[in-house]
Backbone as a chain_set.jsonl record, in Angstrom:
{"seq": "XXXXXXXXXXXXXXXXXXXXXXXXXXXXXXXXXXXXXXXXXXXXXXXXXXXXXXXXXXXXXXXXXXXXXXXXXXXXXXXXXXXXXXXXXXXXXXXXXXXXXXXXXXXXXXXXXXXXXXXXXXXXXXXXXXXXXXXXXXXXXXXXXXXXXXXXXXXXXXXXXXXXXXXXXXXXXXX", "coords": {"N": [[0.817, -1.205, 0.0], [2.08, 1.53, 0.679], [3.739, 1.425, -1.153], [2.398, 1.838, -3.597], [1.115, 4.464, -2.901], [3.35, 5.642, -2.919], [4.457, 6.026, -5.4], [2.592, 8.106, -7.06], [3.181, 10.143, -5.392], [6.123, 10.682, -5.526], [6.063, 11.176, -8.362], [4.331, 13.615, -8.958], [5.727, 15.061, -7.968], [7.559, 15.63, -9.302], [6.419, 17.251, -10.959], [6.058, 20.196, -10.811], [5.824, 23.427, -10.134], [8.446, 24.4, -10.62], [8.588, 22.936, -13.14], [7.001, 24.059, -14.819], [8.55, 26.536, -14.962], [10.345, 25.755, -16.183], [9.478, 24.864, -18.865], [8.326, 27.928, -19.964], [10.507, 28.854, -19.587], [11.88, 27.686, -22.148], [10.233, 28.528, -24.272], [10.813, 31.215, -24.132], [13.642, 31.037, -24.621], [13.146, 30.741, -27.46], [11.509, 32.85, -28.31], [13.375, 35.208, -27.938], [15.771, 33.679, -29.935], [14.255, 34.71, -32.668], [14.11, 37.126, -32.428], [16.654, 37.865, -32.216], [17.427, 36.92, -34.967], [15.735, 38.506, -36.247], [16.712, 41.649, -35.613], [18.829, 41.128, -36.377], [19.241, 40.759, -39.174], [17.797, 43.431, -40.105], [19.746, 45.418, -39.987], [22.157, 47.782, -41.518], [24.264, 47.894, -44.299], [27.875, 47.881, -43.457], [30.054, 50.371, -43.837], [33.047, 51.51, -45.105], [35.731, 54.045, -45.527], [38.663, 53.867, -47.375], [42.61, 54.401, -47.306], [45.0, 53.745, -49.963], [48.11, 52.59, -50.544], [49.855, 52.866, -53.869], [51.957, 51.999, -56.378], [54.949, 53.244, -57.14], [54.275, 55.235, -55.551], [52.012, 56.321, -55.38], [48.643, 57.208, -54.004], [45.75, 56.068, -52.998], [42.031, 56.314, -52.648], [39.535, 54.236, -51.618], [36.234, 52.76, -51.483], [35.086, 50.089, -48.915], [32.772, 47.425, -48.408], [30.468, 45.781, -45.973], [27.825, 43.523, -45.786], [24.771, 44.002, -46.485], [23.384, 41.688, -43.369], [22.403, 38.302, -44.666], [20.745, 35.49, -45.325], [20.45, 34.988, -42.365], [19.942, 33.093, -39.329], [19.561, 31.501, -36.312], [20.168, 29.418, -33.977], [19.685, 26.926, -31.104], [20.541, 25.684, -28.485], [20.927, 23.576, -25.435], [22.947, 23.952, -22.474], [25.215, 23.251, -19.892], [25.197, 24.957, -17.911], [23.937, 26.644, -14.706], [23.609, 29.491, -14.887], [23.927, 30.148, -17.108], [22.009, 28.163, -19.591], [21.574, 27.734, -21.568], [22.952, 27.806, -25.419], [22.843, 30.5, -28.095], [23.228, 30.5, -31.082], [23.894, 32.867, -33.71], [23.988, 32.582, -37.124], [25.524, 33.996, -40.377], [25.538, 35.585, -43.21], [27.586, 38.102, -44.898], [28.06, 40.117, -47.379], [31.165, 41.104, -49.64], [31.893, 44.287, -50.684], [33.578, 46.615, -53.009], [34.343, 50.032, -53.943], [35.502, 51.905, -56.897], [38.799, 52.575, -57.402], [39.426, 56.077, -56.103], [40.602, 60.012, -56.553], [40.388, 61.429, -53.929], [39.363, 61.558, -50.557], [36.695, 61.947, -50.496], [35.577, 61.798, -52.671], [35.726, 58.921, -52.793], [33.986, 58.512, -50.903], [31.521, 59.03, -51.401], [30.521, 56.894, -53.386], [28.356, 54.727, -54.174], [27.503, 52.775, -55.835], [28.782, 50.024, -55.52], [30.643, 47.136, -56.32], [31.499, 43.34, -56.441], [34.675, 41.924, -55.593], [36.655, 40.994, -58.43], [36.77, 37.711, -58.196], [38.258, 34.088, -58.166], [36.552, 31.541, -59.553], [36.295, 29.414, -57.811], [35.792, 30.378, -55.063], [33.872, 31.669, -52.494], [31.489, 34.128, -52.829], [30.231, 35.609, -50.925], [31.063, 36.024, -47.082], [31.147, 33.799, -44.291], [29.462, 34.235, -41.108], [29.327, 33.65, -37.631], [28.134, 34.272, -34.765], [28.283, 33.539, -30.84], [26.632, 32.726, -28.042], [26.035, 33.082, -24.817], [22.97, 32.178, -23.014], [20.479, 33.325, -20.389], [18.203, 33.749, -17.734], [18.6, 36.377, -17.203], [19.031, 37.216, -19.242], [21.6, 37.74, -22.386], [25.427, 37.087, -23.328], [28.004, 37.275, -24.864], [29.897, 34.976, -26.646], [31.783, 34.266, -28.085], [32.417, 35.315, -31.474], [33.34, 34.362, -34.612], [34.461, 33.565, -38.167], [34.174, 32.015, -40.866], [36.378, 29.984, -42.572], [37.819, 29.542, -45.75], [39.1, 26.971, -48.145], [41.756, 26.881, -50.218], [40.42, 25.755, -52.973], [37.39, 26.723, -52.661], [36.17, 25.204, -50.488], [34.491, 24.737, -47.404], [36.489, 25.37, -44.635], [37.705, 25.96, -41.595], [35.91, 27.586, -38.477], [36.869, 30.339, -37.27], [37.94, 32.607, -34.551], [37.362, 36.105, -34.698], [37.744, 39.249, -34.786], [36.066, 42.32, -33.154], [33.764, 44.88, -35.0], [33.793, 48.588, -34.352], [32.25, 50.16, -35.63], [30.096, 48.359, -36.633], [26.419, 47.246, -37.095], [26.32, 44.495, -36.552], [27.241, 43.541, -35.006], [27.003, 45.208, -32.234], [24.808, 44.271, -31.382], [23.99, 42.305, -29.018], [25.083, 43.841, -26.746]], "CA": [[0.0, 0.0, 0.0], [2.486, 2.376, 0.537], [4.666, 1.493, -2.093], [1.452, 2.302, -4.094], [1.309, 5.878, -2.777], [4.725, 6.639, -3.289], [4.754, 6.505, -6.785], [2.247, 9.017, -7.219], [3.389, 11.317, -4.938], [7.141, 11.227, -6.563], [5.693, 12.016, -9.989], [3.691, 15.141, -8.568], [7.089, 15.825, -6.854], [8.463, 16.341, -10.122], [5.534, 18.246, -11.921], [5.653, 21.441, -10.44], [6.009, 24.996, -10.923], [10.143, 24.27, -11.641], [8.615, 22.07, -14.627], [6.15, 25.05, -15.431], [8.836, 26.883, -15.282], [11.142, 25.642, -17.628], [8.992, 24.579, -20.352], [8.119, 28.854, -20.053], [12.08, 29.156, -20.378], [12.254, 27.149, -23.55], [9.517, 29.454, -25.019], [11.415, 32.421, -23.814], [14.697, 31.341, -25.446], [13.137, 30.447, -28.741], [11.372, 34.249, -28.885], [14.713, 35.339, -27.601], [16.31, 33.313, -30.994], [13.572, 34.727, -33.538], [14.111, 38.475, -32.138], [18.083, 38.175, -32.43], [17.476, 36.623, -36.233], [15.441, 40.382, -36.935], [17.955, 42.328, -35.303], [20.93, 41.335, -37.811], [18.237, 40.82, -40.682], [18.025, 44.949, -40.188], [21.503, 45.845, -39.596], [22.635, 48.286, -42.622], [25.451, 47.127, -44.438], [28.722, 48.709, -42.889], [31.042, 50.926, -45.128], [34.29, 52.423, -44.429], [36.692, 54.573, -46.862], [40.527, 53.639, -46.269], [43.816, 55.056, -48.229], [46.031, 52.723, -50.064], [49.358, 53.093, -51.256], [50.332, 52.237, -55.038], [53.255, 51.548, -57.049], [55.527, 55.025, -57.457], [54.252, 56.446, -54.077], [50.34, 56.942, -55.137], [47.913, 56.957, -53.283], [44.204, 56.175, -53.739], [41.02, 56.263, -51.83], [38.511, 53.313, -51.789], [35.099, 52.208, -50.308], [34.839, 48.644, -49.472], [31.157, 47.614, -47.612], [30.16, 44.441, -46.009], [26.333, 43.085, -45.389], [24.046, 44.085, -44.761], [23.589, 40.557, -43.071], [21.89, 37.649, -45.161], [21.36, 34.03, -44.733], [20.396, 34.709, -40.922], [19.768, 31.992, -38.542], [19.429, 31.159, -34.775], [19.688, 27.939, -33.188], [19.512, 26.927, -29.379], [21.034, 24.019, -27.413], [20.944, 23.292, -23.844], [24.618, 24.528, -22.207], [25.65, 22.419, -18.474], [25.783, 25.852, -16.807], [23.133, 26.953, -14.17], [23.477, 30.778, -14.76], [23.62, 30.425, -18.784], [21.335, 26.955, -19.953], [21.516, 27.613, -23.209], [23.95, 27.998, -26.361], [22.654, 30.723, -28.3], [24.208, 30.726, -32.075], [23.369, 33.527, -34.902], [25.253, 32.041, -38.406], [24.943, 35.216, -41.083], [26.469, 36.075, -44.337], [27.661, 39.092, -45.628], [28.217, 40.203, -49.079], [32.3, 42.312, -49.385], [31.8, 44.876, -52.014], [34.323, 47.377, -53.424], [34.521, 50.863, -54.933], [36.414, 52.271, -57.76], [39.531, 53.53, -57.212], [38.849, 57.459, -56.269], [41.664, 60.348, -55.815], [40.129, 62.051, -52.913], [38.72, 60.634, -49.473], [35.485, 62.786, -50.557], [34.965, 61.304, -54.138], [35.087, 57.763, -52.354], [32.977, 58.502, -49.428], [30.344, 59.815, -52.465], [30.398, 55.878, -54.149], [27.332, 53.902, -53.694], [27.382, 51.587, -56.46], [29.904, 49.078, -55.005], [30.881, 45.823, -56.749], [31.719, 42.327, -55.817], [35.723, 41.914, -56.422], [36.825, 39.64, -58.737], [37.387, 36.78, -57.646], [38.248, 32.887, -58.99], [34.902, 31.101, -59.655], [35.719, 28.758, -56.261], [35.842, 31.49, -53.837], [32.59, 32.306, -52.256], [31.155, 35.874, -52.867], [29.997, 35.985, -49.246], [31.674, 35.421, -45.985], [29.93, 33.184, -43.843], [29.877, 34.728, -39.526], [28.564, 33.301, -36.681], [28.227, 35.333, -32.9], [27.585, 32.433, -30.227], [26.225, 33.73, -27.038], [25.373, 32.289, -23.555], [21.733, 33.028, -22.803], [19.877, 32.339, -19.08], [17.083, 34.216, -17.34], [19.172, 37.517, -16.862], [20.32, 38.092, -20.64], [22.835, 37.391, -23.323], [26.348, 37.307, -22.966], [28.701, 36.914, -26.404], [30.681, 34.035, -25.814], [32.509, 34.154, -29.552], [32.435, 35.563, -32.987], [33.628, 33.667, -35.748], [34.38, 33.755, -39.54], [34.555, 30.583, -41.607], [37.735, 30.305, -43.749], [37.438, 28.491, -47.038], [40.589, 26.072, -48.622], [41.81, 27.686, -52.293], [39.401, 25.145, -53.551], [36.409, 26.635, -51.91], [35.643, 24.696, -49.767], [34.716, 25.31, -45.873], [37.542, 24.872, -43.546], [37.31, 25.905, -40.139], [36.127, 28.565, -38.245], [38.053, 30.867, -36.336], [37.64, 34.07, -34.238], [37.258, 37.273, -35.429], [37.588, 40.696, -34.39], [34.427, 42.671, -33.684], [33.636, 45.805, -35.499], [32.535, 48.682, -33.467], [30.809, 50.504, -35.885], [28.969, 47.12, -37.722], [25.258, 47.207, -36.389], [25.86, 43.141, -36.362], [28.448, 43.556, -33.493], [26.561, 45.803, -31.233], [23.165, 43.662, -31.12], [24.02, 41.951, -27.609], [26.169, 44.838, -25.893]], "C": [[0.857, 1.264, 0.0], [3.531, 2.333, -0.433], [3.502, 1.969, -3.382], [1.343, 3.9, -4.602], [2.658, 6.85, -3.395], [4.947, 6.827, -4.18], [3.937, 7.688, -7.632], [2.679, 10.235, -7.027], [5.214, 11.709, -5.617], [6.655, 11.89, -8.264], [4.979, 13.056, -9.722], [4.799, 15.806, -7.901], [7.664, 16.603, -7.943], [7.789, 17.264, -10.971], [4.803, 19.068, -11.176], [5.87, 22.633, -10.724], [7.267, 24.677, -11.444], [9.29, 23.783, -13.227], [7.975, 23.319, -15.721], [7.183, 25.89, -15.974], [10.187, 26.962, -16.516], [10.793, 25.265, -18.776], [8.553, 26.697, -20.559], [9.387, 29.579, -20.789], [12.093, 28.841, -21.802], [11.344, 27.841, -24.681], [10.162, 30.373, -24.965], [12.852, 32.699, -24.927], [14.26, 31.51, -27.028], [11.94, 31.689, -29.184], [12.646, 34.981, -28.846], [15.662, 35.266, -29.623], [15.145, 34.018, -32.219], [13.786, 36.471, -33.215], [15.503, 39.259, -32.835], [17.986, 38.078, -34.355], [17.294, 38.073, -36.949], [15.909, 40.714, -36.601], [19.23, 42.119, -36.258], [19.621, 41.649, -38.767], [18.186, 42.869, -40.733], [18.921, 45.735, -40.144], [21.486, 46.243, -40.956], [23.893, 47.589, -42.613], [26.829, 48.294, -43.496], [30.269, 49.274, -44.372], [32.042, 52.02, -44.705], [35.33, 52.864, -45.749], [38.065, 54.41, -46.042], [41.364, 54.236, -47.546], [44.56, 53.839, -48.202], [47.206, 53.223, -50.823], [49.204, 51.952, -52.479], [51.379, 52.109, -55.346], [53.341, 52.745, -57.044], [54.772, 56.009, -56.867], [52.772, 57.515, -54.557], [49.936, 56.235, -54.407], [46.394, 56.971, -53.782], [43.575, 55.579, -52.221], [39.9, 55.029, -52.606], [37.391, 52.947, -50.836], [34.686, 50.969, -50.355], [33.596, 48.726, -48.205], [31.184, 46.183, -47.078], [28.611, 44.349, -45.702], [25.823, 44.087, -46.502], [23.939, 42.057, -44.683], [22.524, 39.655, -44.335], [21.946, 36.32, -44.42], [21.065, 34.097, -42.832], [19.41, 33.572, -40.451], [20.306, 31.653, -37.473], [19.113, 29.789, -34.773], [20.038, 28.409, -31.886], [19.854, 25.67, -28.926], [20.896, 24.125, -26.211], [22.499, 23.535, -23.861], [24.631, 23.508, -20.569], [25.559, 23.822, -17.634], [24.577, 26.109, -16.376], [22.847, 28.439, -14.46], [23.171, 30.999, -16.272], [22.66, 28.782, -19.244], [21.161, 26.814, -21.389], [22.585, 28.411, -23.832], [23.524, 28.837, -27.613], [23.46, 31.108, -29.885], [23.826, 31.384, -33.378], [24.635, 32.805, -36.408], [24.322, 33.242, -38.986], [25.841, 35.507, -42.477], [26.341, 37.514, -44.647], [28.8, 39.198, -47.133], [29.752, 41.203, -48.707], [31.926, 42.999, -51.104], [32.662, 46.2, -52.236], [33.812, 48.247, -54.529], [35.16, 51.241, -55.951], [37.68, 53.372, -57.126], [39.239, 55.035, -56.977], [40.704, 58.04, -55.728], [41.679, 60.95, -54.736], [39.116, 61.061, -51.986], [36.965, 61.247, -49.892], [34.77, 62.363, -51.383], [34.939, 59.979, -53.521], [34.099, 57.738, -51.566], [31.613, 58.96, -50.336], [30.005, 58.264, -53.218], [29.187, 55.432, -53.336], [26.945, 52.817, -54.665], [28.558, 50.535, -56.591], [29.655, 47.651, -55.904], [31.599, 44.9, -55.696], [33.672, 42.495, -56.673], [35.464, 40.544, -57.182], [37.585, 38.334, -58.661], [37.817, 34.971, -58.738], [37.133, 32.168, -58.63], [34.601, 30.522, -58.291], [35.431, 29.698, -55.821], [34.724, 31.726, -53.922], [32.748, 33.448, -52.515], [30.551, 36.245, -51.614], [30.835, 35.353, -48.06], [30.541, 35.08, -45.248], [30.651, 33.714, -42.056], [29.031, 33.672, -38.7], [29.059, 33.801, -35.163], [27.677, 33.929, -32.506], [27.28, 33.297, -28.531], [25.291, 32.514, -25.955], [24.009, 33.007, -23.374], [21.014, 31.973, -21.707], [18.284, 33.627, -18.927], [17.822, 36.533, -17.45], [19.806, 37.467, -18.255], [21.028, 37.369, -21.358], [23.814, 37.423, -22.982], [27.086, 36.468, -24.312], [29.761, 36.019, -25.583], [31.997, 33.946, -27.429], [31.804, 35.086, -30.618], [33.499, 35.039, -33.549], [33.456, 33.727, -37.066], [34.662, 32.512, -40.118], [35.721, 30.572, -42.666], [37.245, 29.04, -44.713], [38.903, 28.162, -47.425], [40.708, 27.358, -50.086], [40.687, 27.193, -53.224], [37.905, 25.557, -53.633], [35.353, 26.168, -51.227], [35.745, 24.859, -48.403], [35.857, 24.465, -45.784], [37.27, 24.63, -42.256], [36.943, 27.285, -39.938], [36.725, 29.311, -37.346], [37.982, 31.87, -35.396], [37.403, 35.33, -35.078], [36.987, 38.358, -34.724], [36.089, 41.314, -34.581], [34.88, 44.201, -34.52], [33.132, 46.932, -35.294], [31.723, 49.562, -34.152], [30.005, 49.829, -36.8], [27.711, 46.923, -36.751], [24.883, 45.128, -35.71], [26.871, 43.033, -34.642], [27.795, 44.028, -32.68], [25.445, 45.509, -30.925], [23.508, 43.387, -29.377], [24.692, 42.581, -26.656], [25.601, 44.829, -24.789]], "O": [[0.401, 2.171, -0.696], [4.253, 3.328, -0.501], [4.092, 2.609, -4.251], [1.4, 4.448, -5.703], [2.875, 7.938, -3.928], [5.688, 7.793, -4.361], [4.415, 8.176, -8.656], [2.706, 11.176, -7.82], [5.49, 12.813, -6.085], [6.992, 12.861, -8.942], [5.035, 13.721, -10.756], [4.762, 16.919, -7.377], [8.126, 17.74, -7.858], [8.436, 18.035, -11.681], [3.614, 19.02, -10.86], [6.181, 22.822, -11.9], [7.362, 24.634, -12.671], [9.511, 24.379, -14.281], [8.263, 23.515, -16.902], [7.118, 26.168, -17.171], [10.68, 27.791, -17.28], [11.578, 25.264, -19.724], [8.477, 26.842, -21.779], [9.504, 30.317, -21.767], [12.315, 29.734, -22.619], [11.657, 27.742, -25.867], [10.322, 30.73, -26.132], [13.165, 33.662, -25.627], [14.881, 32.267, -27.773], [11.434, 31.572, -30.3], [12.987, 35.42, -29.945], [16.011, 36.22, -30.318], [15.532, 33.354, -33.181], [13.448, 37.09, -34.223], [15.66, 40.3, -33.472], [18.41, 39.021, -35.024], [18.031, 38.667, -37.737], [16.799, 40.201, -37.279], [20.188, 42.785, -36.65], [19.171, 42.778, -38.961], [18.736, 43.382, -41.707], [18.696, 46.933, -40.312], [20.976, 45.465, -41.763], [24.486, 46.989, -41.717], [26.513, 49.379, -43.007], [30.962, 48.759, -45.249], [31.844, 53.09, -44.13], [35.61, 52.146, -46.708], [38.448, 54.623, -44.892], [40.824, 54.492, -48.622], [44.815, 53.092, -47.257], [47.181, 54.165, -51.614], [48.761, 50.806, -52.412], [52.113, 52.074, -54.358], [52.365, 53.493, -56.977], [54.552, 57.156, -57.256], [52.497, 58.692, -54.323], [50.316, 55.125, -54.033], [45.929, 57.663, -54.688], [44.029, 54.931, -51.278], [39.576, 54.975, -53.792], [37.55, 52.841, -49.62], [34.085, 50.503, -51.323], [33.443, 49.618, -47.371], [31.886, 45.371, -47.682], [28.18, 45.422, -45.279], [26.521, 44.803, -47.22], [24.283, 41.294, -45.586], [21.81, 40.425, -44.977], [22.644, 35.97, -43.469], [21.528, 33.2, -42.128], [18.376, 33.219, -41.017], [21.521, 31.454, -37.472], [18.2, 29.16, -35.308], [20.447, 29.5, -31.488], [19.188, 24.664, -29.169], [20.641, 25.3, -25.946], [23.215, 23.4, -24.853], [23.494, 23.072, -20.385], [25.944, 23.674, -16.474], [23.724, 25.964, -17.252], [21.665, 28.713, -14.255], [22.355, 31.831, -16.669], [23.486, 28.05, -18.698], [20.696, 25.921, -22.098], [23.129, 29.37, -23.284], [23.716, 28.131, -28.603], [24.295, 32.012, -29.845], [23.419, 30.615, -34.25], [25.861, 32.695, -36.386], [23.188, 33.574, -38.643], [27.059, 35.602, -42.324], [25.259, 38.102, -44.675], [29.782, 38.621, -47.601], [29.709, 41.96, -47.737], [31.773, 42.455, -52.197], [32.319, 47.043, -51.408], [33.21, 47.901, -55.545], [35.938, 50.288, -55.961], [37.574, 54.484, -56.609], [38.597, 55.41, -57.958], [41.59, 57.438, -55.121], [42.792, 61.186, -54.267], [38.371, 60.165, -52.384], [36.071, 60.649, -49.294], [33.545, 62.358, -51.262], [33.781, 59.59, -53.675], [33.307, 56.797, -51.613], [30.622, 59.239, -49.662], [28.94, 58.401, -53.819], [29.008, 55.672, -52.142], [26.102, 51.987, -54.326], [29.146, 50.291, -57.645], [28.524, 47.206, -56.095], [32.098, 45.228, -54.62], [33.937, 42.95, -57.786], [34.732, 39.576, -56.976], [38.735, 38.06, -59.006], [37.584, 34.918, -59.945], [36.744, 32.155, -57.462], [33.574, 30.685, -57.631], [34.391, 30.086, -56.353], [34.212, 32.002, -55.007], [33.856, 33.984, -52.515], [30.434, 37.453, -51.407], [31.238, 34.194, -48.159], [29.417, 35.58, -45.292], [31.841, 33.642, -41.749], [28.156, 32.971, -39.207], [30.166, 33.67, -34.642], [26.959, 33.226, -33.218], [27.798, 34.347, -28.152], [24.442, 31.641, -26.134], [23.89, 34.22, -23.546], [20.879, 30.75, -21.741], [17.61, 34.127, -19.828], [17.23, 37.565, -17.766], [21.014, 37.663, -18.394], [21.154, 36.199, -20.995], [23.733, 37.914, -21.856], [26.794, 35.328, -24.674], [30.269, 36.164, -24.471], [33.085, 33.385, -27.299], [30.655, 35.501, -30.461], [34.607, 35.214, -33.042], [32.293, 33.949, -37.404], [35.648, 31.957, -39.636], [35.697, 31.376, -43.598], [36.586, 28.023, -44.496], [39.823, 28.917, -47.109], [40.008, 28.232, -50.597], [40.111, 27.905, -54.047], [37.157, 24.99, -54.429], [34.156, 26.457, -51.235], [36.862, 25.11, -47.952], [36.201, 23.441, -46.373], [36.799, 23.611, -41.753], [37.313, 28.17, -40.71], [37.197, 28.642, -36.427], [37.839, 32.51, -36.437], [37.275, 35.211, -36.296], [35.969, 38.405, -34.035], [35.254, 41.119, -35.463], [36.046, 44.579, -34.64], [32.002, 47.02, -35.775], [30.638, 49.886, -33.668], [29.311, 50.406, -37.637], [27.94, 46.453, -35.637], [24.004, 44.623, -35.013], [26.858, 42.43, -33.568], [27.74, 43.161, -31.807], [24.83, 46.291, -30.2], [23.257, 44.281, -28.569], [24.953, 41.935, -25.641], [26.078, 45.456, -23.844]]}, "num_chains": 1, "name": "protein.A"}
């Protein structure tokens, strides 16, 4: 008889508010992941004018651009940690596009019809990113950014770190 009881009352032991509340979590992260996706998806592309030196000590002005983001996508895993429980991972492509040579920083900073360079047929025309990010009840927290390197062949390799960017709108989502 009481081995009877006890099996009830363990299974009501375990279906309680905790349970409520983590099936609430797993809704939470996966608005969480669909919020972060629109946040890059809106990110303008980022465009910066730089000076390069040429052969016989010219100089020239160019505008190279990246994104705006494409290709976005959020996943979510479970993580071992109590404070973060989940593995929050945006993957994103952006497009690199180049101006025409200009001789003033003024006449580049004026380009807006940027091209793709040219490249050899392997070589992707987009770089592929991914930000990974701890996420618990209290927030985000960037745990990486990453760029995928491709062989000569083009084919993925590995990916690697990557410097952030601080004025790329894809960098400053989780600050």
């Amino acid at each position: 008889m009481k081995r009877n009881l006890l099996l009830p009352l363990l299974l009501l032991s375990f279906w309680s508010p905790t349970m409520l509340a983590q099936s609430d979590s797993e809704f939470n992260i996966k608005t969480l992941a669909r919020d972060m996706e629109k946040r890059f998806e809106a990110c303008p592309r980022r465009e910066v004018v730089i000076q390069s030196d040429r052969k016989h000590h010219k100089q020239i002005w160019e505008k190279h651009a990246w994104g705006p983001p494409t290709d976005v996508f959020a996943d979510v895993k479970p993580n071992d940690s109590i404070l973060y429980p989940y593995i929050l991972t945006i993957e994103f492509s952006l497009s690199i596009t180049f101006g025409p040579e200009r001789q003033s920083r003024a006449d580049a900073e004026k380009d807006t019809d940027l091209a793709e360079l040219a490249l050899p047929l392997l070589l992707p025309r987009k770089g592929k990113y991914r930000d990974v990010y701890l996420a618990g009840e209290d927030g985000i927290r960037l745990k990486t950014r990453e760029l995928l390197n491709y062989k000569l062949d083009g084919t993925p390799s590995t990916w690697e770190e990557r410097p952030s960017w601080p004025d790329a709108c894809w960098d400053q989502i989780a600050k």
